[in-house]
N, C-alpha and C positions, 0 to 999 in steps of 0.2 A: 347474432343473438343479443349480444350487449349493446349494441346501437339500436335494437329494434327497444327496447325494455326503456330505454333511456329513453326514448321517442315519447312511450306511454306514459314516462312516470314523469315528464314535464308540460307544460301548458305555453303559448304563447300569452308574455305580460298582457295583452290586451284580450283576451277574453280572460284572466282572473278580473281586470277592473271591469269589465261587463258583467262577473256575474256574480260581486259582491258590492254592490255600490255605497258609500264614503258613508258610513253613517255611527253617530254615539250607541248606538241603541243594540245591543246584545240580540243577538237570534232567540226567538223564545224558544227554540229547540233546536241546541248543536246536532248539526247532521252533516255525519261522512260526506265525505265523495266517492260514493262505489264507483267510480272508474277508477280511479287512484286505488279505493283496497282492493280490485282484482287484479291490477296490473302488480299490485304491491302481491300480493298473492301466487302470481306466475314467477315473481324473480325471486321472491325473497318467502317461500311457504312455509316453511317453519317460524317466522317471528311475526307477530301481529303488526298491523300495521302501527305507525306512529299517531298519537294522540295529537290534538290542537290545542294550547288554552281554552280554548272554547268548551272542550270536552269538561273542564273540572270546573267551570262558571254555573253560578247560578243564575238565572236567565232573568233579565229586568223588566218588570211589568213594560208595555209599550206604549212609546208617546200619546198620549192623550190627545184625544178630538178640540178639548178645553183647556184653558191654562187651569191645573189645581189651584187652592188658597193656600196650601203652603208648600212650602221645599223639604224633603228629606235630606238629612244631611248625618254621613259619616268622616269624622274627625278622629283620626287616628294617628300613632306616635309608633314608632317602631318597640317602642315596653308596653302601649299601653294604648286604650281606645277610652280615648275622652266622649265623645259621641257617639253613639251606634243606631242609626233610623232614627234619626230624630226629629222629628217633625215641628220647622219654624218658620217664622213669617220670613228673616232676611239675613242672610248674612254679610259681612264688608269685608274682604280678603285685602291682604296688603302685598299685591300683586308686584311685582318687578316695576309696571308699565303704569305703577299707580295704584291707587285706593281701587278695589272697583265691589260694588254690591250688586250681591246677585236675590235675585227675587224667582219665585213660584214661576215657570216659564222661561226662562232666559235661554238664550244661546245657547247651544255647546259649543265650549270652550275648553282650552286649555292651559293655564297660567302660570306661571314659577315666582314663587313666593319670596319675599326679599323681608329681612327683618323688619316687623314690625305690628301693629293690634291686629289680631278678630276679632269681630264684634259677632254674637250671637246674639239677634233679638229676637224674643219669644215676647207679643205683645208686649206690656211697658216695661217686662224684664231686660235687663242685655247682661251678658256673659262676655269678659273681654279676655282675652290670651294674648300673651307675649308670645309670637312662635320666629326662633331663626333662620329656616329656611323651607323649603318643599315643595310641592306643586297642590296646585285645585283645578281636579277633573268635573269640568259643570256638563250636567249632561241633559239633552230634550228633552226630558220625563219628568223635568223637576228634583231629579236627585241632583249631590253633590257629595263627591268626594275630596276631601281635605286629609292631606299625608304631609306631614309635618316632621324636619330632621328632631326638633325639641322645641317644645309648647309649657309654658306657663302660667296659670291664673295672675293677671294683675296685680290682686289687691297679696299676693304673696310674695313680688317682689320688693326687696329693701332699697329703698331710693339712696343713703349711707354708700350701702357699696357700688350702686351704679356709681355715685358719684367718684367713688375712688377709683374705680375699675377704669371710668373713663380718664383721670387723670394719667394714670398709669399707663395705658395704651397710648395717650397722645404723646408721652415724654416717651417711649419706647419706640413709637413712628419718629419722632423728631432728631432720637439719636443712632435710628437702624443704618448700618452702613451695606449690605446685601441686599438684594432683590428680595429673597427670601425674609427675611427680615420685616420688613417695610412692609409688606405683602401681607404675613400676621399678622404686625399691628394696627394696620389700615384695618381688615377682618374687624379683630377688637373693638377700634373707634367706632366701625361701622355701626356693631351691632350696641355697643354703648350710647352712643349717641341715638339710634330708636328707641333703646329702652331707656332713655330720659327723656326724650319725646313725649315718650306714651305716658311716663308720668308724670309728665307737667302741663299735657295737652288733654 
């Protein structure tokens, strides 16, 4: 009985990649697999079945026929949501792999973010942040999601203590005698040395 139940309640890997194929794009309506919840139903009837992430998504409008004129973009902080739907011409993520701007269209993508500017431009406005790390989910549809470990507006950085901060971490790299040590204050340099970058660049 418990080898039969087992049988039911698994799939050979190659028909799951047949019968969801690789894509950014959200189902526009999460739907069970009634095979799974009857078989889930014969072994296990008293507990519903288990939920997907999918279950609790809200469903993303579907890649358009056309590229839109602008990108949507959520910018978000783990305290706080600096952007929510925002609707702009372009954004510049300061990706691991490089600078890279994403425009109305682009790829999906998936990029980890290394210290350094966003640039938000909204016509001849731009919005720039200092962020130190995170990832940008660019998706078919024209959205973008940006989750950032910590983000700060530019013009409210004090160039004063970068400058000290960075002094400070290079004489602490210079005289670290640990792995662990060295490792921090590289960290530090790291991210001192972007944010005097971004304010002198």
């Amino acid at each position: 009985m418990l080898r039969r139940a087992t049988a039911l309640l698994t799939r050979p890997a190659s028909s799951l990649r047949a019968a969801r194929a690789f894509s950014t794009d959200v189902a526009e309506a999460p739907v069970g697999n009634p095979a799974f919840n009857e078989a889930w139903k014969k072994v296990i009837p008293h507990i519903d079945p288990p939920k997907t992430p999918l279950s609790f998504m809200k469903p993303r409008p579907p890649t358009p026929s056309s590229i839109p004129t602008k990108l949507t973009v959520n910018f978000v902080l783990p305290y706080a949501s600096e952007l929510s739907a925002k609707e702009v011409d372009m954004v510049i993520i300061p990706a691991s792999t490089g600078q890279m701007g994403v425009l109305p269209g682009h790829v999906g993508t998936i990029a980890e973010l290394k210290p350094g500017v966003l640039s938000v431009h909204e016509g001849n406005d731009v919005t720039k942040y200092f962020v130190s790390s995170g990832f940008a989910f660019i998706h078919a549809n024209s959205y973008a999601d940006i989750i950032a470990v910590e983000a700060v507006p530019i013009d409210r950085v004090d160039p004063s203590l970068v400058q000290k901060g960075l002094a400070e971490f290079t004489q602490k790299l210079n005289s670290a005698s640990t792995d662990l040590e060295k490792a921090e204050a590289q960290i530090g340099v790291d991210v001192h040395s972007a944010l005097n970058a971004a304010l002198t660049g």
